[in-house]
VEXFISE-961791 format. One line per 10 residues: their letters; for each residue x, z, y of C-alpha. Coordinates in Angstrom, 3 decimals, always signed. Example, Ala and Ser with C-alpha at 12.3 -4.5 7.8 and 13.67 -1.06 7.14 Angstrom:
as> +12.300 +7.800 -4.500 | +13.670 +7.140 -1.060
// end
This chain:
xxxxxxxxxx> +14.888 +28.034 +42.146 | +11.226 +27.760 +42.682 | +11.411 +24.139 +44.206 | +13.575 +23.540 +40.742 | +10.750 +24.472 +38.494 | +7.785 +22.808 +40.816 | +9.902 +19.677 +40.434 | +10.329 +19.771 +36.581 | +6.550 +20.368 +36.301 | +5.706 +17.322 +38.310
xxxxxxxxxx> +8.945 +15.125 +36.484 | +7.062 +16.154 +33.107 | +3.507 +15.689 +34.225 | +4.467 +12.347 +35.252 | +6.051 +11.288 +32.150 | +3.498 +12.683 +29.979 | +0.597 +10.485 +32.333 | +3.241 +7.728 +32.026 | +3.067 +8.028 +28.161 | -0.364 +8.626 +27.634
xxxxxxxxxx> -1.769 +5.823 +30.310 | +0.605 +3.442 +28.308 | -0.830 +4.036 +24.866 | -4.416 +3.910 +26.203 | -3.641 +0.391 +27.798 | -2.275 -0.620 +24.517 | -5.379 +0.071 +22.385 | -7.446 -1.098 +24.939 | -5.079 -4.417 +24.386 | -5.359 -4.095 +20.875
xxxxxxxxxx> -9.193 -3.220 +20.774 | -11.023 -5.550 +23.213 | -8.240 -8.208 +23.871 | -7.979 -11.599 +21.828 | -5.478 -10.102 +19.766 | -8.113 -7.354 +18.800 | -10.178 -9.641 +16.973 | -7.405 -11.513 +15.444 | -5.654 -7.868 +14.327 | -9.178 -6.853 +12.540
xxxxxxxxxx> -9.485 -10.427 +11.006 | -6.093 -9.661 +9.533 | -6.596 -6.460 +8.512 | -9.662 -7.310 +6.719 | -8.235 -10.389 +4.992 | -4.951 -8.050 +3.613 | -7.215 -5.410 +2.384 | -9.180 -7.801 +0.671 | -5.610 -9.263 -0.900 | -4.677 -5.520 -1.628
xxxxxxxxx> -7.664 -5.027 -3.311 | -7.102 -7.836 -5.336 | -3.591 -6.935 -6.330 | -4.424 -3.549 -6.826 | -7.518 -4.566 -9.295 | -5.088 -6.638 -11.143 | -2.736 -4.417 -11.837 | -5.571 -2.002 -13.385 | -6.916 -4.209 -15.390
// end
């Protein structure tokens, strides 16, 4: 029963390192890569557009 448990433990610990290494790789990706710059050039030039659209509509 004991071995059961220890064996769980390390089956979730490994998933959950699994997980969480993933999504740090994939910010990293998203934050320093190529694609980081190109993903905050687009972001800036749709919240510029939504800004405009938004204005628009208030006015």
């Amino acid at each position: 029963m004991a071995n059961n448990v220890r064996y769980r433990i390390k089956k979730f610990a490994k998933k959950l390192l699994l997980r969480k290494g993933i999504r740090f790789a994939a910010v990293l990706l998203m934050t320093y890569g190529p694609a980081g710059f190109i993903g905050k050039l687009i972001k800036l030039l749709t919240s510029k557009w939504l800004l405009n659209v938004l204005i628009k509509r208030l006015t």
